[in-house]
N, C-alpha and C positions, 0 to 999 in steps of 0.2 A: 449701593452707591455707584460703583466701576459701572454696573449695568449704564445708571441715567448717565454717566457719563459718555458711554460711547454712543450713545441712541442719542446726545446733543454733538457727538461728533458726527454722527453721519448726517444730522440736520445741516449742518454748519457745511461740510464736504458737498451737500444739494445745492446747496442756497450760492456756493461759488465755488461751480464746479468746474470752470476754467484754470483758476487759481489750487484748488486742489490738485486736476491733472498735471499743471506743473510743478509743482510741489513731488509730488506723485514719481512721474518721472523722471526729472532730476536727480531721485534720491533711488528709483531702481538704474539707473543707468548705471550712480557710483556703485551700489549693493553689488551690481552684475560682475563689475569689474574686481572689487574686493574679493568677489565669492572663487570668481576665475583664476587671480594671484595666489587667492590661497591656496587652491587645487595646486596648482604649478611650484608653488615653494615648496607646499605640504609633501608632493612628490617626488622631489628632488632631495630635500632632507630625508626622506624615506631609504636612499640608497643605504646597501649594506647595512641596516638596523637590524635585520631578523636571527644573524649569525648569533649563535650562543657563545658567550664570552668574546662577540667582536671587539672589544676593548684592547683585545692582550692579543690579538691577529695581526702582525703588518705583511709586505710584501720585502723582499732584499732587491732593491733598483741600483744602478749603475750610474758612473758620471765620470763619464772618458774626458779627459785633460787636452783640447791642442791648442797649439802654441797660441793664438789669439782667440779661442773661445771653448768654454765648454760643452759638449756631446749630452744628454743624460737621454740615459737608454733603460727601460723597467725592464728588461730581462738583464741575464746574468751568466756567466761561463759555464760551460757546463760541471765541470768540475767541484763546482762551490758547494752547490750543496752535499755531498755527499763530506766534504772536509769540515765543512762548516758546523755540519750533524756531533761532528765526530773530537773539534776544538774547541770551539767558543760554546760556556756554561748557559744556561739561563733558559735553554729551550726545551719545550716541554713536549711539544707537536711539530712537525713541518711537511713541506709536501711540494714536490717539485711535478713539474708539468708542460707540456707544449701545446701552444695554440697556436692559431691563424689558418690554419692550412685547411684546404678545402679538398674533397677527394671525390669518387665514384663509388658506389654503394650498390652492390648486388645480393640479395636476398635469393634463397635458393627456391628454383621455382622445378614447377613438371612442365612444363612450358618450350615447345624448340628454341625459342629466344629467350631467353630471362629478361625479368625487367629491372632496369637499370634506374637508380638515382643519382643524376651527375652534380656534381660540385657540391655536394653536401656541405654544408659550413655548421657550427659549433659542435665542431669535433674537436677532444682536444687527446694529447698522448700524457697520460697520467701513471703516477705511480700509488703504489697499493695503498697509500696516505691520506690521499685524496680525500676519503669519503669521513676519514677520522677527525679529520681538520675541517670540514665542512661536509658536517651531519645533513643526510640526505634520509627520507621518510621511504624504507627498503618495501619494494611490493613481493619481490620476489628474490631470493638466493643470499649471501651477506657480505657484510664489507669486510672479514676476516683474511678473506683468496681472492676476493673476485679480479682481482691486477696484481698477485704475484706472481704471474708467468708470464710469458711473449702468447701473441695470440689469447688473448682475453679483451673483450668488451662489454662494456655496462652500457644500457640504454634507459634513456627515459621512459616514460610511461606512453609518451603521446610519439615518439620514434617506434617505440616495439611495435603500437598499431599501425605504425604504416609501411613498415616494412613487411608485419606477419599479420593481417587484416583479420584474418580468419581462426585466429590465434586465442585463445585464453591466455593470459597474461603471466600464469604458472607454466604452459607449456610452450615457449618462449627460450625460457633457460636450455642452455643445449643446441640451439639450431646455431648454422651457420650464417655470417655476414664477410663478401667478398670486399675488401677495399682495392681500388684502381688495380682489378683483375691479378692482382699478381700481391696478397695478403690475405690470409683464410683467418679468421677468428670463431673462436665460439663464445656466444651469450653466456656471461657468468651471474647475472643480476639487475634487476628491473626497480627503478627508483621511481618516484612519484616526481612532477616535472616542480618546479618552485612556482610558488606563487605571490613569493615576495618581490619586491622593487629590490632588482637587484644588477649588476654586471656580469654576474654569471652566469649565463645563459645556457650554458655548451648543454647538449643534449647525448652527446655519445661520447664515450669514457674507452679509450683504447690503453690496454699496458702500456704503458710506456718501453718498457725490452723488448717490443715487438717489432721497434723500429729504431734499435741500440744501434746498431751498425750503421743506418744510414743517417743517425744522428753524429755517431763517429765521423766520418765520413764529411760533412759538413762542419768540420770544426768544433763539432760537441765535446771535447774530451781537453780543449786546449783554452786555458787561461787567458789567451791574449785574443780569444774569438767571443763578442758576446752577440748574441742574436735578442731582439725584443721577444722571441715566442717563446723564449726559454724562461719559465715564470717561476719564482722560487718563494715560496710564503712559510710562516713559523708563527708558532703561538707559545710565547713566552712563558715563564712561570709567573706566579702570582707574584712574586716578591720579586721579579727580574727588572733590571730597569734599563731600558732601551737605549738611553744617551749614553750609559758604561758599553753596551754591543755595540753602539755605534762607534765609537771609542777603539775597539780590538778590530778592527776592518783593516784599518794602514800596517798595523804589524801581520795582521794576518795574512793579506794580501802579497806582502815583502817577500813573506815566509815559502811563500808557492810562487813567486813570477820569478823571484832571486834577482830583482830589477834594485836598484839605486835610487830610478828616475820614478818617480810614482805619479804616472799619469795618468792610471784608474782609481777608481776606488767606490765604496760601495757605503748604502746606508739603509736603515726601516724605513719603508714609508708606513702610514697608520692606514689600517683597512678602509676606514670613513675616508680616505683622501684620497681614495684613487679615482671617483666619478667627478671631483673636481681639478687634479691638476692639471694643468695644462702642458706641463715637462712631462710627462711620461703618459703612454696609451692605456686604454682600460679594453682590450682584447678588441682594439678595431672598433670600438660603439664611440657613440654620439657621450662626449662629455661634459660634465656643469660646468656652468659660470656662473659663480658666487657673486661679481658685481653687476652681474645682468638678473639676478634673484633681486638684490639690493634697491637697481633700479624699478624692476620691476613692484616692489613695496613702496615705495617712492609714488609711481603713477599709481596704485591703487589709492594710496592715500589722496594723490594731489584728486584722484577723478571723485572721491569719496566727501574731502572738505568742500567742493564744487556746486554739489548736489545740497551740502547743510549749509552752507551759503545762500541757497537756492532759496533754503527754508526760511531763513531766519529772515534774509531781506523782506522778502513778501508777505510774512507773519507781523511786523515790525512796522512795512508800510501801510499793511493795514489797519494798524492799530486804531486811528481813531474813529474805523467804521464800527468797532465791537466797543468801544468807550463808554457806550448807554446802557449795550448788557452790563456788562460788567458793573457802571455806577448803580444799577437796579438790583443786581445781584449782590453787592455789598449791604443798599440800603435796607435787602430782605434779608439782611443777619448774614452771609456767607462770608467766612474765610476768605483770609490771602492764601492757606495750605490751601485749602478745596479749593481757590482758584488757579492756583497752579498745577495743581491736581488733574483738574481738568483740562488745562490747556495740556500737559502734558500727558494725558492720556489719549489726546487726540493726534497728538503727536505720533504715540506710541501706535495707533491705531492704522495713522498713514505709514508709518516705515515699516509695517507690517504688512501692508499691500502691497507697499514696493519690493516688499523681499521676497514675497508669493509669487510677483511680476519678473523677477528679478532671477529663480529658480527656475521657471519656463522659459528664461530667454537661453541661461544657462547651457544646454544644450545646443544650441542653433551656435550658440559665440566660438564654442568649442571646435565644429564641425566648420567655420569661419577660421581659424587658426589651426586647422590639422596638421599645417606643414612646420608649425611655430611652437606647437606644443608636443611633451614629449608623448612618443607614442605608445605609452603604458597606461597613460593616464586614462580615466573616466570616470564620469560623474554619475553614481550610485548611492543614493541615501542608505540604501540599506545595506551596503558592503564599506561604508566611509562612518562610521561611527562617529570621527572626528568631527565630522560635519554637524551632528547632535548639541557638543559643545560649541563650535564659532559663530553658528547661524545665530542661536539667542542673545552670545555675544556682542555680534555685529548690530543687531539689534537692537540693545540695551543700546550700546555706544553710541551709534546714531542716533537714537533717540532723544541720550541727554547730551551728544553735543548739538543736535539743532533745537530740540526743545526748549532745553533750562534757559536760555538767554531773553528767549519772547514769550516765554513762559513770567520771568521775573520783570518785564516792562508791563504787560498786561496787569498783572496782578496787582502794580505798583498803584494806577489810576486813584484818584481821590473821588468819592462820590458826588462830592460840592462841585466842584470844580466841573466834571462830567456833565451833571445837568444842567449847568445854566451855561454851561456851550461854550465855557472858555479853555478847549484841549488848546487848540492852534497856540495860544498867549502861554501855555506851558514852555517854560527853555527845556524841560528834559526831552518835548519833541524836537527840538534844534541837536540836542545829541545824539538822539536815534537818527536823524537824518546825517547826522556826520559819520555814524556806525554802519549805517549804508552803506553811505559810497565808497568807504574805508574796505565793506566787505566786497563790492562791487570791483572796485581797481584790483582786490587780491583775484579775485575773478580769473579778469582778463590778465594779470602779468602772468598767470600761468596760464590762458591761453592765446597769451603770446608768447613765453618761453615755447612751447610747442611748436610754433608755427617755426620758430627760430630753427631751434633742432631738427624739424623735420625738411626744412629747406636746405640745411648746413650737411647730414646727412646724406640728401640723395644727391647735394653737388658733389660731395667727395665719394659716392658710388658712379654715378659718371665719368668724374675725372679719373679714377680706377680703370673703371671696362674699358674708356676711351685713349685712355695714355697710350702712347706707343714703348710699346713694351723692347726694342730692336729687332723682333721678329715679324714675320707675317703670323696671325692669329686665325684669320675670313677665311672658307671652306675649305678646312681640312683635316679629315678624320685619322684615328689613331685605332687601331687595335692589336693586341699582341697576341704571338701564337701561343701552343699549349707546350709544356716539357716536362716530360717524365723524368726525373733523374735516376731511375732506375733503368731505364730503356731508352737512351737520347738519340736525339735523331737530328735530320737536315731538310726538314718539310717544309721548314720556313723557304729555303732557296726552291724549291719546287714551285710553292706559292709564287713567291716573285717571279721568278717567269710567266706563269700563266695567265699573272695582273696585266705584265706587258702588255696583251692583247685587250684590254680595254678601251676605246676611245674614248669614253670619258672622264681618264685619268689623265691630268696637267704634269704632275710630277709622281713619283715614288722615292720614299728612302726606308731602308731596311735598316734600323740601328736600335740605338736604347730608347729613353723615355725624352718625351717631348720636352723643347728649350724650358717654358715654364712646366713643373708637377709638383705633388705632395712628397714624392718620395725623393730621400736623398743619399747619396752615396760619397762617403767624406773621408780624403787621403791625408796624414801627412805628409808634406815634402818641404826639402830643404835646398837651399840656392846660395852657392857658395857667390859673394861678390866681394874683390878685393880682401882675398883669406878673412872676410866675414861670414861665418854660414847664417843665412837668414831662413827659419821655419816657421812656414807655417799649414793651416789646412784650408784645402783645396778642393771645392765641390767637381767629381770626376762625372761626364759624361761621352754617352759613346754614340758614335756619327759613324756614319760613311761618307762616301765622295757625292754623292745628292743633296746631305743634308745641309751644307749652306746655301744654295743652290734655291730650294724649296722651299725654308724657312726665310729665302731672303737675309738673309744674316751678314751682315757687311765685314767682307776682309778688308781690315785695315793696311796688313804687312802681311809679308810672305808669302806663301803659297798652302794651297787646303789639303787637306789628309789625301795621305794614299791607301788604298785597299788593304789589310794583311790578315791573320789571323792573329798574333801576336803583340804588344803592346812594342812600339818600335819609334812613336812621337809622339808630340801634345802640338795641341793647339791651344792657347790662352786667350782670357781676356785680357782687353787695356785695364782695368781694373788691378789684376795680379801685377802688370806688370808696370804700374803706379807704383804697389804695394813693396816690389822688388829695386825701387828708385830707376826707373830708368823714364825717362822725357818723355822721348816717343817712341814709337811702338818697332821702331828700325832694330832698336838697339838690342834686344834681346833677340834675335832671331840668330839662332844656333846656338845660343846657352844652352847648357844642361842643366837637368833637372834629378834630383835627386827622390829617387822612388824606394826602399827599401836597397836591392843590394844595387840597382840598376840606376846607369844615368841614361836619364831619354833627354834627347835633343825638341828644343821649344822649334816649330818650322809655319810658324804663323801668329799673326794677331788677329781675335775681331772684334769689332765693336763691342762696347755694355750690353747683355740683354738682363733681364728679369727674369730670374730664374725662380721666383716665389713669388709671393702676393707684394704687395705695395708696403705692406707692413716694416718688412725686411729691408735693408739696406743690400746695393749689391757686392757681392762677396765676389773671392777669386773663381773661377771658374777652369776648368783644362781639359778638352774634349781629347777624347783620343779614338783610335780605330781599331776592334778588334772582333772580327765575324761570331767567335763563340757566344757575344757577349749581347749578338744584334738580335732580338725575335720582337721588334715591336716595329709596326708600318707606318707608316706616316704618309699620307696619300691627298694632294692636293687636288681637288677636284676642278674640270673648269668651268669660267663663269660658266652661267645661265639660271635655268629657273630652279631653283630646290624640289617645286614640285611635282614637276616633271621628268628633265634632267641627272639633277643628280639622285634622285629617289631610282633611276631606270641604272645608272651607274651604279650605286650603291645592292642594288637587285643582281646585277652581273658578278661583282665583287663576291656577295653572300653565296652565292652559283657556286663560282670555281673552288670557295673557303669548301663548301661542303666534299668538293672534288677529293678535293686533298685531307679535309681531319672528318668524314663523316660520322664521328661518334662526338663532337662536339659542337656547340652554340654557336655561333655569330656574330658576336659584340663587341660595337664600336662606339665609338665618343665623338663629338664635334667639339678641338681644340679651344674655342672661344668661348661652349658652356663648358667646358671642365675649370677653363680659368675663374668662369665667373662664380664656382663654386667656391674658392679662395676666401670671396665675402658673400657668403651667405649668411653670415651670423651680420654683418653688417645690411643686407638686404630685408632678415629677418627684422631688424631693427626698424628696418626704414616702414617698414610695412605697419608693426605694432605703433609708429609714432605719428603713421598715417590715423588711424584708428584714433588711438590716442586725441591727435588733437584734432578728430573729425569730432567726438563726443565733446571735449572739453568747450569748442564753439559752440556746440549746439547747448551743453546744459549753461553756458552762460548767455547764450543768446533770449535761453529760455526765463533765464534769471532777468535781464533787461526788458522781454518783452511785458514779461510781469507786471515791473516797475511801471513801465512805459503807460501799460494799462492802467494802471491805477493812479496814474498821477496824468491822464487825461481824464480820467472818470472824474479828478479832484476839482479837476480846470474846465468841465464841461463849461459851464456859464460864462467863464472867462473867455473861452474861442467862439461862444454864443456872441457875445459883447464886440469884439476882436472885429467880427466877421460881418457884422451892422455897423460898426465904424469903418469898414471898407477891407480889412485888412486879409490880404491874400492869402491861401491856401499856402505856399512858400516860405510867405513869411511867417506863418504858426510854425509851420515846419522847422524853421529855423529857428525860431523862438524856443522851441520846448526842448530842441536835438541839443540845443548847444551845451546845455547840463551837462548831460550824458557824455557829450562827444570829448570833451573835456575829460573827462572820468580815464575813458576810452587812450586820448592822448598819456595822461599820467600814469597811466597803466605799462603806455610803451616805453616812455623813459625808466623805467623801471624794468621794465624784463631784458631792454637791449646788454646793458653790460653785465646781467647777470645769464644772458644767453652769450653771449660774447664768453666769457670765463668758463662756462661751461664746455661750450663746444670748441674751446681752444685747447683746455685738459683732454679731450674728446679725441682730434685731431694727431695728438702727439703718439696716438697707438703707429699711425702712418708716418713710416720713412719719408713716404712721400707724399704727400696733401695738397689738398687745393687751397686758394688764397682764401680768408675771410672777406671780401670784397663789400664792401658798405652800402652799396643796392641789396643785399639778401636781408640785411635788416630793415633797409626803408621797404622794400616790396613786404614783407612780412609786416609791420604797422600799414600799409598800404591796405592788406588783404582785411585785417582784422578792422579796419577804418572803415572799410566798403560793406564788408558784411556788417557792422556795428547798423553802422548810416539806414542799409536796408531795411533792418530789423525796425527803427525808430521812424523811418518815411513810412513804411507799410502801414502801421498804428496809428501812427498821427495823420497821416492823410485822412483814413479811416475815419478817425473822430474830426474830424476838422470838416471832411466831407456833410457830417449831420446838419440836418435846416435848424438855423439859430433860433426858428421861432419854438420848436421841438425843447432846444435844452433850456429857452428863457418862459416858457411859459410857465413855468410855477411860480414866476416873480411877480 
C-alpha cells in the first residue's frame, strides 16, 4: 500500500511540477537552516561535556570591589591555592596553572642555526595536578612526576611531532626544549591532543616551579595582586556543596589580607559556565552567547514555519483541482484514514527531498558563514551521530506540521457535493480561504520583522563606526615592541629615532595602548574635596608629549604632559572631573590626586574620548607619563593613496623594525579596524539577518507567487472575458494585486510595533544608540511592498498577456 502510495506521489509531483518545486524548496531552505542552528547550538552546548565528573569541577574567580563598580577577574592571587588546599573542606582534587603567555621554542637540532618556533601560544605553566584533574589519554611517560620539578614539560601528541619530526613518539621523552633561549626543559610525557569541544586547548604543559621566581617576582606570592593567567580549578567531593565554599571566601580571605575593608573576594564558577560568561575570559578564546543560541532557534524556527506555510497555503489552494480524485476515490470504497494517508505520505515524500536538498546545501552554507560559525564545528554524518537522531526528527516534524492540516481538508470532501460541481458553494472553502491569508500575513510579518531588524541593526553599526569617538581614528597604525622581562632593554627608544627618518610618517607617539582598546588598566584614587574624600576608579593610560597631538585629543585646560620616567602628574577627563563636582574644567587644575601613598597633581583637562566600544558609558579616565611604561607606537601616516603610499611607508617602517628586533615579526593594526572589532558580534549579527531576511522574502515570495499562480489559473476565463470587454492589462493587474497587497499591508501593521519592541530591548545593550527614526519602518514596508508588487505584476501580466480567444475557447 506505502508503495502505491508514493508512485501516486510522484504522479501528482509530474503532473505540477512547478507547485512541487516550490513546495520543495521552501521547505529545504527552512530544513537547511534548522539543520545549520543545530550544528551551531549542538556545538556550543558541547563545550566542557567530555570531563569525567565535570559536574563537581569549578574554577575559583575573583571580583575586586571599587568604589563605583565591580572588577571580576577569573584568575586568582597567587597565594590562594596553596592555602585554600590546606583550609577550606570539601575538595577532593585541584590544580593551579598559568596561561596566556606566548614564548620562543627551540628544539635541539645538529644544525649551525637551530630552528626556532616564535611566539608559541597554548602554552600553559602547570602543576603536577593538572593531569589528575583533567584526565589526559598518556602516549608516553605518566602523570605521577611529569611536573613535579622545575624544568619539566608535557607535550601534546601533535607538538612532539613538530618539534621532533623524525622522532617516534616513545623516544621523545628525554630530549630537550629551549623556551625564549634562556629556559632548558626536558620531555617528561606525551599526551594524546583532545578531541573534544573544549577550552582547553594548551598543547604544552610546563612545571610550573620552573618559572617560581619570576612568578614571585610579578606579584605571584602577594594577596592583594591578582593576574587573570593565574587559573585556580578544584573538584569537589561528592557530598561537598559549593554555596557552603562559597560562603567560607570572606572569612578566609579576612584571615590572609588582615584587611577590615573587603573589597575582594572570591567564588566557584561551574566548569559548563566558563565558555559562556561574559564577566570572566576562557584562556583568551572566542566565548558563547547563550542569547545569540536563543535567537538563533528563533530564526530556525521562524525560517522553518515559512517553508510549512509554504506547504500548506498551496496544498489548500489547491484543493478544488484534486476534489474529483478524491470524490471518485471515496465513491470506490476508500477511507478518510487512506486518504489522509496518502496525502500525507506525499508529504512525507516531499520533505524528504527537501532534506536530501537540504544536506548538499549544507556544506556550501557553512563555508558561507566561516567567519560566523565556530571554528570547530563541521558537518560529518559519520562523526555526528547526533545527526542520525534530528534529521528523522526534523522530518517527522515537518511533515506533520505541514501535512496533517491539508491532509485533513482533503480528506474532509463529500463525494455528492464533488461531482456535481458544487465545491465553490462549499462555506468550508470560504474558511480555507480565510486560513490562507491568515497564514499568508504570518508570512510576511516575519518577513517584515526582518527587514525591520536588519535596517535597525546596520543603522546602529554606522552610527558606531561613524560616531566620533574625541579622537582621530583615519590612518594610523599601532604596533608594540617585544619585552623580555628577564633581560629588559631600551630598543624601543632606538626604534624611534630611526622611524624619525621616514617621510611618510605624519606623526609618532611612543606611549601605552591606544585612546580606544580591549585592554584595561583600573586604579583606585581618592580626591579629598572640602575634608570630603571622594573614591573612586579611574581607567589609567599612558602618553607622552605627541600623543594629544596625534590623536587630535582636545585640551580643554591646562597644559599637556611633560616627558619623565616616573609617575609625577595626571591628566584627566571632563568626565572625572564632573564626577569630582567641579563645573568647569579650570577648577581642578593643581588638585591632588590621591594614588596609593602619593599625591600627583591634576595639570590638565581633556575632552571625553571613548575609551571602549559604544556599549559602555564613558568612565573617568587619567592619562599619565611614564617612559618604563611606553613600548607601543602609534604612528599617523600621511594622506595619500593606501596603495601606494602608505603600503611604501609602512615597507620602510617593517625595514628599520627588523634593524633593531631581527628575531622577531612585524605586526601592526590599523586603529579604525581594531575599533571596529568592538562590534563584530554586532556585525556578525547584521550579516546572519542579512541572510536571514534574504531567504525569509524569497520563501514567501515563493509562497505568493504560488497563490498568484493559481488563482489566475482560477480567473483565466474571467481576464479572457475582462480583456474583450476592453479592459486593460493594468487594470487586471490592479484587480487581482489588490487582494494580495492588502494582505501585504496588514502584514506591516503588524510587524512595525513588534519590530519597534523588539529592536528597542535590542538597542538598550548601547550606551550610545542611534534614534528609531520612523522612515526605517516606512522604507522597510516600502521594500517589502515593491518586492510584494513585483512578484504579483510579473504573473499577472503573464496571464493577462494570454489571447482571450485561447482561454475562452472551450466556452
Amino acid at each position: 500500500m506505502l508503495r502505491n502510495f508514493f508512485v501516486i506521489a510522484l504522479r501528482e509531483f509530474k503532473r505540477n511540477k512547478v507547485f512541487a518545486l516550490i513546495n520543495i524548496l521552501g521547505l529545504a531552505i527552512g530544513i537547511s537552516a534548522a539543520l545549520v542552528i543545530y550544528l551551531i547550538v549542538q556545538h556550543e552546548l558541547s563545550y566542557e561535556k567530555s570531563w569525567a565528573d565535570g559536574n563537581r569541577i569549578y574554577r575559583v574567580v575573583t571580583n575586586m570591589h571599587f568604589p563605583d563598580a565591580d572588577f571580576k577577574n577569573s584568575g586568582v592571587p597567587g597565594p590562594l591555592p596553596d592555602a585554600m588546599r590546606k583550609e577550606i573542606p570539601g575538595i577532593e582534587e585541584s590544580s593551579h596553572f598559568w596561561s596566556g603567555n606566548t614564548y620562543k621554542v627551540t628544539p635541539p637540532s645538529n644544525q649551525p642555526k637551530p630552528i626556532s618556533f616564535k611566539k608559541q601560544k597554548n602554552i600553559i605553566l602547570a602543576d603536577n595536578h593538572y593531569f589528575k584533574l583533567f584526565p589526559y589519554q598518556w602516549l608516553a611517560g605518566s602523570t605521577t612526576n611529569a611536573l613535579d620539578e622545575p624544568n619539566k614539560v608535557v607535550l601534546t601528541e601533535s607538538r612532539a611531532k613538530l618539534y621532533f619530526p623524525n622522532l617516534p613518539i616513545t623516544d621523545v621523552i628525554g630530549q630537550v626544549l629551549n623556551y625564549d633561549d634562556s629556559v632548558h626543559t626536558v620531555v617528561t610525557g606525551i599526551v594524546r591532543d583532545l578531541d573534544a569541544v573544549t577550552d582547553f586547548t594548551f598543547k604544552e604543559f610546563i612545571s610550573i616551579s620552573t618559572y617560581a621566581k619570576d612568578l614571585k617576582e610579578n606579584g605571584g606570592d602577594e594577596w592583594g595582586s591578582v593576574n587573570s593567567a593565574s587559573q585556580f580549578f578544584v573538584k569537589l567531593d561528592k557530598n561537598a556543596d559549593p554555596k557552603k565554599i562559597n560562603n567560607q571566601f570572606p572569612a578566609f580571605r579576612k584571615a590572609h589580607t588582615k584587611s577590615e575593608h573587603l573589597d575582594t573576594d572570591h567564588f566557584l564558577q561551574p566548569l559548563s559556565d566558563i565558555h559562556f560568561n561574559q564577566d570572566f575570559d576562557n584562556f583568551e578564546q572566542r566565548l558563547g552567547h547563550k542569547p545569540t543560541l536563543y535567537g538563533l532557534l528563533a530564526v530556525g524556527v521562524f525560517l522553518l514555519l515559512l517553508g510549512c506555510i509554504n506547504f500548506v497555503n498551496l496544498t489548500t489552494a489547491q484543493a478544488t483541482r484534486r476534489a474529483k480524485e478524491i470524490g471518485i476515490r471515496k465513491t470506490m470504497g476508500s477511507s478518510r484514514a487512506n486518504l489522509i494517508l496518502q496525502f500525507m505520505s506525499e508529504n512525507l515524500l516531499m520533505t524528504v527531498i527537501a532534506t536530501i536538498v537540504s544536506i548538499l546545501l549544507t556544506p556550501w552554507i557553512l563555508k558561507i558563514f566561516a567567519d560566523y560559525i565556530p571554528e570547530g564545528l563541521h558537518f560529518e554524518l559519520s562523526k555526528q551521530p547526533g545527526l542520525f537522531i534530528f534529521i528523522p526528527l526534523l522530518i517527522v516534524l515537518v511533515s506533520a506540521c505541514s501535512g496533517f492540516y491539508p491532509a485533513m481538508v482533503l480528506s474532509r470532501y463529500q463525494p455528492v457535493l464533488v461531482l456535481k460541481n458544487v465545491m465553490q458553494s462549499n462555506p468550508s472553502t470560504s474558511r480555507r480561504a480565510w486560513v490562507r491569508k491568515t497564514l499568508t500575513v504570518s508570512q510576511f510579518v516575519i518577513a517584515q520583522f526582518f527587514i525591520i531588524a536588519t535596517v535597525m541593526v546596520g543603522k546602529q553599526i554606522r552610527f558606531t563606526l561613524n560616531k566620533d569617538l574625541g579622537f582621530k581614528k583615519d590612518a594610523i597604525i599601532n604596533f608594540s615592541t617585544p619585552f623580555d622581562y628577564q633581560r629588559p632593554d631600551n630598543k624601543q627608544f632606538v626604534l624611534h629615532q630611526k622611524l624619525k627618518s621616514i617621510p611618510g610618517i605624519q606623526g609618532m607617539s611612543l606611549a601605552g595602548t591606544a585612546p580606544a582598546s580591549s585592554g584595561t588598566s583600573i586604579q583606585t584614587m581618592k580626591f579629598n574635596k572640602d575634608g570630603k574624600e571622594i573614591e573612586t576608579s579611574v581607567e589609567v593610560k599612558e602618553a607622552d608629549t605627541n600623543y594629544l597631538s596625534l590623536y587630535k585629543i582636545k585640551l580643554l585646560a591646562g597644559r599637556n604632559l611633560q616627558q619623565s620616567d616616573t609617575l609625577r602628574e595626571y591628566l584627566v577627563n571632563e568626565a572625572y572631573t564632573k564626577f569630582l563636582g567641579f563645573k568647569h574644567p579650570e577648577e581642578i587644575l593643581g588638585k591632588l590626586v590621591n594614588h596609593g601613598t602619593h599625591n600627583i597633581p591634576i595639570v590638565g583637562v581633556i575632552a571625553d574620548i571613548h575609551t571602549k566600544s559604544l556599549h559602555q558609558a564613558i568612565h573617568p579616565v587619567a592619562f599619565t607619563c611614564q617612559s618604563q611604561y611606553q613600548r607601543t607606537f602609534h604612528i599617523a601616516l600621511k594622506p595619500g593613496n593606501p596603495n601606494n603610499e602608505w603600503k611604501s611607508t609602512i615597507a620602510q617602517i617593517q625595514s628599520i623594525w627588523k634593524q633593531v628586533y631581527p628575531e622577531d615579526d612585524f605586526e601592526y593594526s590599523f586603529l579604525d579596524e581594531s575599533i571596529a572589532k568592538f562590534y563584530k558580534k554586532e556585525q556578525d549579527t547584521e550579516r546572519l539577518l542579512n541572510w536571514c531576511t534574504g531567504l525569509a522574502i524569497f520563501i514567501s515570495c515563493l509562497g505568493l507567487l504560488g497563490l498568484v499562480m493559481y488563482t489566475t489559473a482560477q480567473r483565466t476565463k474571467e481576464i479572457g472575458v475582462r480583456k474583450v470587454l476592453g479592459a486593460k492589462i493594468s487594470q487586471i493587474v490592479s484587480l487581482i494585486s489588490k487582494d494580495f497587497m492588502q494582505l501585504v499591508l496588514i502584514a506591516f501593521l503588524i510587524a512595525v510595533p513588534l519590530g519597534w519592541l523588539a529592536m528597542k530591548n535590542w538597542l538598550q545593550n548601547f550606551s550610545y544608540r542611534t534614534q528609531m527614526a520612523w522612515w526605517v519602518f516606512i522604507a522597510s514596508g516600502l521594500i517589502m511592498f515593491l518586492i510584494a508588487l513585483a512578484v504579483l505584476t510579473i504573473q499577472i501580466v503573464r496571464s493577462a498577456s494570454i489571447n482571450p480567444v485561447k482561454s475562452l475557447r472551450s466556452e
